[in-house]
C-alpha positions as CSV (number, residue, x, y, z in Angstrom):
1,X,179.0,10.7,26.8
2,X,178.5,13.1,29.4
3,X,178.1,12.7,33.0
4,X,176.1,12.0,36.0
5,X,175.3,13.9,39.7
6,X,173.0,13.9,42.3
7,X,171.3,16.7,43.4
8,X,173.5,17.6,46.3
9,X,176.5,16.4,44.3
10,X,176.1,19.1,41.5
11,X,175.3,21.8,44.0
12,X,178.5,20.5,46.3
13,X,180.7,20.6,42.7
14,X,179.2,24.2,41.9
15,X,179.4,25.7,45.4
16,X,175.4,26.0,45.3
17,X,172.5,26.0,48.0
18,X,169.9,23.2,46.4
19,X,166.0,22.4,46.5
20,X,164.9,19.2,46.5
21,X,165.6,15.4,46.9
22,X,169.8,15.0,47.4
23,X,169.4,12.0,45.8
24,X,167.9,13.0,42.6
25,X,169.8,12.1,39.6
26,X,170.9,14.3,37.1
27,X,172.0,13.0,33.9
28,X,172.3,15.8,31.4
29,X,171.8,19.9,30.8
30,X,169.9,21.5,28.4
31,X,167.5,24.3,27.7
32,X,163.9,24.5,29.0
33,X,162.4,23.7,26.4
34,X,164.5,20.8,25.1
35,X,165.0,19.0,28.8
36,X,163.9,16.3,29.8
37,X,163.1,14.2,32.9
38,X,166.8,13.4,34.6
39,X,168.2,16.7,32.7
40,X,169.1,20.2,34.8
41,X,167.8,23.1,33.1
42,X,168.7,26.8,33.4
43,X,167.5,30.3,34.0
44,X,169.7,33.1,33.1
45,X,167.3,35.9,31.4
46,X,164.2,37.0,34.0
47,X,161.9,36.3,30.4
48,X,162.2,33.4,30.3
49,X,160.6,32.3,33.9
50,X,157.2,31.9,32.4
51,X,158.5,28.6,30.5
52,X,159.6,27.2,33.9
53,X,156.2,25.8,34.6
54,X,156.2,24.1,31.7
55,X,159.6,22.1,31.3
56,X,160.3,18.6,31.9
57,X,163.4,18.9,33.4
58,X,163.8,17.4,36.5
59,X,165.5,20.7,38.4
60,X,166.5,24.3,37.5
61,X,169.5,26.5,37.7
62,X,168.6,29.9,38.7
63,X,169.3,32.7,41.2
64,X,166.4,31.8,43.1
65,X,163.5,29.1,43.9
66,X,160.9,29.9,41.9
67,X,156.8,30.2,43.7
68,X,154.8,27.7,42.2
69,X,157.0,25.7,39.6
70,X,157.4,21.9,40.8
71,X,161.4,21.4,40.7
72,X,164.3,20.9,42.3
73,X,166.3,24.1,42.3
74,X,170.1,24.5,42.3
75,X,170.0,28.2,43.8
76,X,173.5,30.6,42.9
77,X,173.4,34.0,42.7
78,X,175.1,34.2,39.3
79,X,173.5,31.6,36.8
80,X,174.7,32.9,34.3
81,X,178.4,32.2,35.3
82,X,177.8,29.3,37.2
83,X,176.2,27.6,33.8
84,X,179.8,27.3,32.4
85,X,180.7,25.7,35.2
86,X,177.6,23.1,34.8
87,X,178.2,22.6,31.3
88,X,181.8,21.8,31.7
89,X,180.6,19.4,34.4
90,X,178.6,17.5,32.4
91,X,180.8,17.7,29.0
92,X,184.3,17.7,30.4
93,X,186.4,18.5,27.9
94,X,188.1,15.3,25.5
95,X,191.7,14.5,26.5
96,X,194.0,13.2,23.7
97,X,197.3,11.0,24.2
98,X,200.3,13.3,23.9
99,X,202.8,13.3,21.0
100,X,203.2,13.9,17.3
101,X,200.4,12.0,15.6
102,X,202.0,10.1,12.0
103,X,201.7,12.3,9.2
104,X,202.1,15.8,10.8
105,X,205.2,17.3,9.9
106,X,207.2,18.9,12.8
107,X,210.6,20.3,11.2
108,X,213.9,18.5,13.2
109,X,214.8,22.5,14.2
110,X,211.4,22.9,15.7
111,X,210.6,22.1,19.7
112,X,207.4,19.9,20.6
113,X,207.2,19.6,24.1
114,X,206.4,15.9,24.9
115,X,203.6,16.1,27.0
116,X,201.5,18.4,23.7
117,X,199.8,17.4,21.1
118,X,200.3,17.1,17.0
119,X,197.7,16.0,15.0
120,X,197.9,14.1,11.5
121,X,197.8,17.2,8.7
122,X,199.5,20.2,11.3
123,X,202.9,21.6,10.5
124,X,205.8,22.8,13.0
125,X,208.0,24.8,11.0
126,X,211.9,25.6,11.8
127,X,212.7,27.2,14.8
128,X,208.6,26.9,16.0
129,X,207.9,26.0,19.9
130,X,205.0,24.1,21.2
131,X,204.3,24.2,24.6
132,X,203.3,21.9,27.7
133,X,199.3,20.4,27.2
134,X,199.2,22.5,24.2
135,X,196.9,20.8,21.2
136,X,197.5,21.4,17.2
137,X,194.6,20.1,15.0
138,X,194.9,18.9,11.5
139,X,195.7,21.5,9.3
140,X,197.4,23.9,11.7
141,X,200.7,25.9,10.3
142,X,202.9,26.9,12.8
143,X,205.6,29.3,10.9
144,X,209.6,29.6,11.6
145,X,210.4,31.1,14.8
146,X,206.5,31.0,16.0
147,X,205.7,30.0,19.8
148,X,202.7,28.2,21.2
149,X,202.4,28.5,25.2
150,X,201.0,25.7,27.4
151,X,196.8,24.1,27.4
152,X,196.3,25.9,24.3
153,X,193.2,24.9,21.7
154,X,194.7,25.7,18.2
155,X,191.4,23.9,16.2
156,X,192.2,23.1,12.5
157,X,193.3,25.8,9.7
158,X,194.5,28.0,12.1
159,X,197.4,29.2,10.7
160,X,200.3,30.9,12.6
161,X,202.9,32.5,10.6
162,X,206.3,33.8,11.0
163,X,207.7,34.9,14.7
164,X,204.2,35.4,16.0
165,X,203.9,34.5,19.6
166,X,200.4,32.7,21.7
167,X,200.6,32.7,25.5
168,X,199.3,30.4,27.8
169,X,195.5,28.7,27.6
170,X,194.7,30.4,24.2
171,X,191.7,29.3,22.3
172,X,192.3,29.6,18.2
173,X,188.8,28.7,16.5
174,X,189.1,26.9,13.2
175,X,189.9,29.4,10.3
176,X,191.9,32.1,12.6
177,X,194.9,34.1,10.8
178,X,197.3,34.9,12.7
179,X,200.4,37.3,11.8
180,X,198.9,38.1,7.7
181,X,201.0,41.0,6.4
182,X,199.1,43.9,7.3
183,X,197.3,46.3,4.3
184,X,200.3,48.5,3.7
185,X,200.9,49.9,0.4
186,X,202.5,53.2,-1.1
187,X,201.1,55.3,-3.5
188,X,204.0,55.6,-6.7
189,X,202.4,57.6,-9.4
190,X,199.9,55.1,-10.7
191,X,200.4,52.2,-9.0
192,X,201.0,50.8,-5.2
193,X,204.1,49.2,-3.9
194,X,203.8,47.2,-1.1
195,X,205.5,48.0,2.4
196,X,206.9,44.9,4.1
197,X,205.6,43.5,7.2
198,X,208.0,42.9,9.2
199,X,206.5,43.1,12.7
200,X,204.5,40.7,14.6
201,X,201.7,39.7,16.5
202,X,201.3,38.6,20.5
203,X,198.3,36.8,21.6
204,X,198.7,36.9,25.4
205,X,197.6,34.4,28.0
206,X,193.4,33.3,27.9
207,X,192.8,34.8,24.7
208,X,190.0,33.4,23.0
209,X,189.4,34.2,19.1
210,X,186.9,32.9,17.2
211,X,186.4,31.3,13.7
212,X,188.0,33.2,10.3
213,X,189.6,35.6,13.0
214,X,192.4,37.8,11.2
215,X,194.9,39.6,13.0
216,X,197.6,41.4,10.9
217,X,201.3,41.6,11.5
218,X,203.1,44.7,12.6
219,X,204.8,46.6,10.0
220,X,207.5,47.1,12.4
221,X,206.8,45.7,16.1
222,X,203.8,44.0,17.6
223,X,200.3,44.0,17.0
224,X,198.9,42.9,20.2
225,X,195.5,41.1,22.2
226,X,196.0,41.8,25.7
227,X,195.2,39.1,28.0
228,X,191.8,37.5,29.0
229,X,190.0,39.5,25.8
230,X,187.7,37.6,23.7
231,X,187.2,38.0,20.4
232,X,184.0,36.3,18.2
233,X,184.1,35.5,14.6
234,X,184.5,37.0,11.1
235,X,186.7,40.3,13.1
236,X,189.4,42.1,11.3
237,X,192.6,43.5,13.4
238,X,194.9,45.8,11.7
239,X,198.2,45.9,11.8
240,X,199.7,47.4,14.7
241,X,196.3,47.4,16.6
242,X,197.3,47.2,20.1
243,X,194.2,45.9,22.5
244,X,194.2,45.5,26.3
245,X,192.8,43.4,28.8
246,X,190.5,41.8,29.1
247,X,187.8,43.0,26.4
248,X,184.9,41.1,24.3
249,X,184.5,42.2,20.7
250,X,181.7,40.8,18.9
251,X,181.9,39.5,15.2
252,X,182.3,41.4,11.9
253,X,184.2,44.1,14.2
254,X,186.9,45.9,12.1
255,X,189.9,47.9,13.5
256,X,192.0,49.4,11.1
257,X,195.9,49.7,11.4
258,X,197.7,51.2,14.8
259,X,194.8,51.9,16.7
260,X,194.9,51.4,20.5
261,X,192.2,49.8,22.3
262,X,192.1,50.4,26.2
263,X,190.9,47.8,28.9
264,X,187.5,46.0,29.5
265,X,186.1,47.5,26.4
266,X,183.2,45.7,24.8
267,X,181.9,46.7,21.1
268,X,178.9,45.1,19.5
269,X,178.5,43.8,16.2
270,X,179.7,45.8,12.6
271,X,181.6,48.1,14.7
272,X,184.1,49.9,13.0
273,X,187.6,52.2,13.8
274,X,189.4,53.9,11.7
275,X,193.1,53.8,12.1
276,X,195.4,55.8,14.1
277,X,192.8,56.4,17.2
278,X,193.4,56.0,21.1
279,X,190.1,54.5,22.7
280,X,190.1,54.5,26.6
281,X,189.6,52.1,29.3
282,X,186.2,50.5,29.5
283,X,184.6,51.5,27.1
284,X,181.4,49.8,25.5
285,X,180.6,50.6,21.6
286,X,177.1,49.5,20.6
287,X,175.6,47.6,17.9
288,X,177.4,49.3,14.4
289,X,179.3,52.3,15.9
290,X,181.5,53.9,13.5
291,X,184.4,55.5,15.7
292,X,186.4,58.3,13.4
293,X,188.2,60.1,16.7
294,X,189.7,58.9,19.5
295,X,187.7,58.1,22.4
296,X,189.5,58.8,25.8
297,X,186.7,58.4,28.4
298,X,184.9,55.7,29.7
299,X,181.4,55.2,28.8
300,X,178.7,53.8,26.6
301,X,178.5,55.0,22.5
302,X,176.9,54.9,19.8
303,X,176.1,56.1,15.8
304,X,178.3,56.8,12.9
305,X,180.4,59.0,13.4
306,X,180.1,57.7,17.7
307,X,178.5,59.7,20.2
308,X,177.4,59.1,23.6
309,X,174.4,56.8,23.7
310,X,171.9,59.4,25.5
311,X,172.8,61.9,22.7
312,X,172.7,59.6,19.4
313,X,169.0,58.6,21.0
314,X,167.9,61.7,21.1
315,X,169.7,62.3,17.5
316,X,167.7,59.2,16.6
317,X,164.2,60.0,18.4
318,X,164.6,63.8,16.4
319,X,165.4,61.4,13.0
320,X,162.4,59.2,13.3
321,X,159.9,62.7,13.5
322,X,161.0,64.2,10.5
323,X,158.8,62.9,8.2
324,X,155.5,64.3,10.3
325,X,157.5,68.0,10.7
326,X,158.0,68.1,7.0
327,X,154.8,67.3,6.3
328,X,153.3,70.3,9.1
329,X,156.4,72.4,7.2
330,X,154.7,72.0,3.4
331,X,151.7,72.9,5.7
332,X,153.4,75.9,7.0
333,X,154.6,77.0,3.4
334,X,151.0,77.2,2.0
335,X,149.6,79.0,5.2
336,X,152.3,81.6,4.4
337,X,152.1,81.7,0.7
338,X,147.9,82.5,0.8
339,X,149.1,84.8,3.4
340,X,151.5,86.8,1.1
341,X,149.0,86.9,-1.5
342,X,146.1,87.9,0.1
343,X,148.8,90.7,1.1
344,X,149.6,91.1,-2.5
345,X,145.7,91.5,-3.5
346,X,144.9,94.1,-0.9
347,X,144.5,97.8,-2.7
């Protein structure tokens, strides 16, 4: 059950101005058009402000009061971040009592430290570490030699294999692979023969990856997720991939073996990269950009095969008009043709 404020309580506890009674009570969050009376609401997209006048909730979120809507405010000039904040008030996150749980299986060579948590189902293999506040969910596999840092989230199925190592404060959503052999095979005549995997993979410090997550093993070294990046679900990481800091990756993203991704990158959704490519230091791929070369500068791109945005829109806006110049082309071809045989007919 979540929690309750005041008015000047929540604005105190989020380091916000407020509008209104201090005393009002605030009981819940939720969006505008599911509050209701006793519930803080939020604005985060200007588009939204029409439906301000006409939710029940008993006071808003936003960057600023708003002329003409009846509500308390709680005024910040970043909603958008300071709504985390809200939510987590409201919702704190569920504590669980430390230690193994009966029925998980924690090998006698592996290390548990006493203050985490082991749920019923999970599995701590030989030589495995589990660190301070960290939490395994049912059905978690923890390989030989693999290390869990402190306050992580490893939510059920996650499996981690072999020697793979997660920082500090990682989030694993349910589903995420961690340390599969990478796609490495040979060509011999008329058949393949698999190359080991032998590598690894480092997850470093405030990672978050979401559900059915793979990231491959090295062949031979790390595959790595620099720290702070956040990756969403259903996103494919070859082997070898190295990312940096701090970047957000939306889902059904696929990065194909030993490509390097700089810092603060973002790529949309069904972006792909082939394998083998250097892309720079912020920057953002849009919406399904296929990337075939490296990309060194910083910058927004987009197409397949990428290009900068301003050129694949005008690449687009020249696409869109072909229909109407082949039609005034056919035109064109007729005009000539009467042309060349009323020339033809002439004595």
């Amino acid at each position: 059950m979540g929690r309750s404020f005041t008015l000047s309580e929540l604005a105190g506890q989020l380091g916000a101005s407020f509008q209104g009674d201090p005393q009002l009570a605030l009981r819940g969050i939720a969006p505008l058009s599911a509050a209701h009376e006793g519930d803080l609401t939020f604005i985060t997209n200007p588009r939204y402000l029409p439906e301000a006048k006409d939710t029940r909730a008993s006071a808003i979120l936003c960057e600023k009061a708003l002329p003409g809507v009846d509500k308390a405010f709680v005024v910040v000039p970043n909603p958008y971040l300071v709504l985390a904040k809200a939510i987590a008030l409201f919702h704190p996150a569920p504590r669980y009592a430390a230690g193994v749980r009966p029925g998980a299986v924690v090998d006698g060579a592996a290390s548990v430290d006493p203050a985490a948590v082991v749920f019923t189902g999970a599995t701590v293999s030989a030589g495995a570490k589990v660190g301070k506040g960290s939490v395994l969910f049912p059905g978690v596999f923890l390989g030989e030699g693999a290390e869990v840092g402190e306050d992580c989230l490893i939510y059920p199925n996650v499996t981690i294999r072999e020697n793979c190592r997660i920082g500090n404060r990682v989030i694993l959503q349910p589903g995420v692979v961690v340390g599969a052999d990478g796609f490495g095979f040979a060509r011999d005549k008329d058949k393949y023969v698999k190359i080991p995997q032998v590598g690894n993979v480092v997850i470093e410090d405030d990672v978050e990856l979401g559900a059915n997550v793979c990231v491959d093993r090295a062949v031979l070294g790390t595959t790595r997720i620099g720290q702070g990046t956040k990756l969403d679900n259903l996103i494919q990481v070859g082997h070898n991939v190295v990312i940096g800091k701090h970047g957000v990756i939306a889902a059904q993203t696929g990065i194909a073996g030993s490509t390097t991704v700089g810092d603060f990158t973002m790529m949309g959704g069904q972006v792909g990269l082939a394998g083998h490519l250097k892309i720079g230091d912020q920057v953002t791929l849009a919406t399904r950009t296929g990337v075939m070369e490296d990309i060194p500068d910083k910058g927004l791109y987009w197409g397949s095969p990428s290009a900068p945005m301003a050129e694949e829109m005008k690449n687009v806006a020249a696409y869109r008009q072909l229909p109407q110049l082949l039609k005034r082309l056919r035109q064109l071809e007729k005009i000539v043709e009467k042309i060349q045989g009323s020339e033809k007919r002439e004595p």
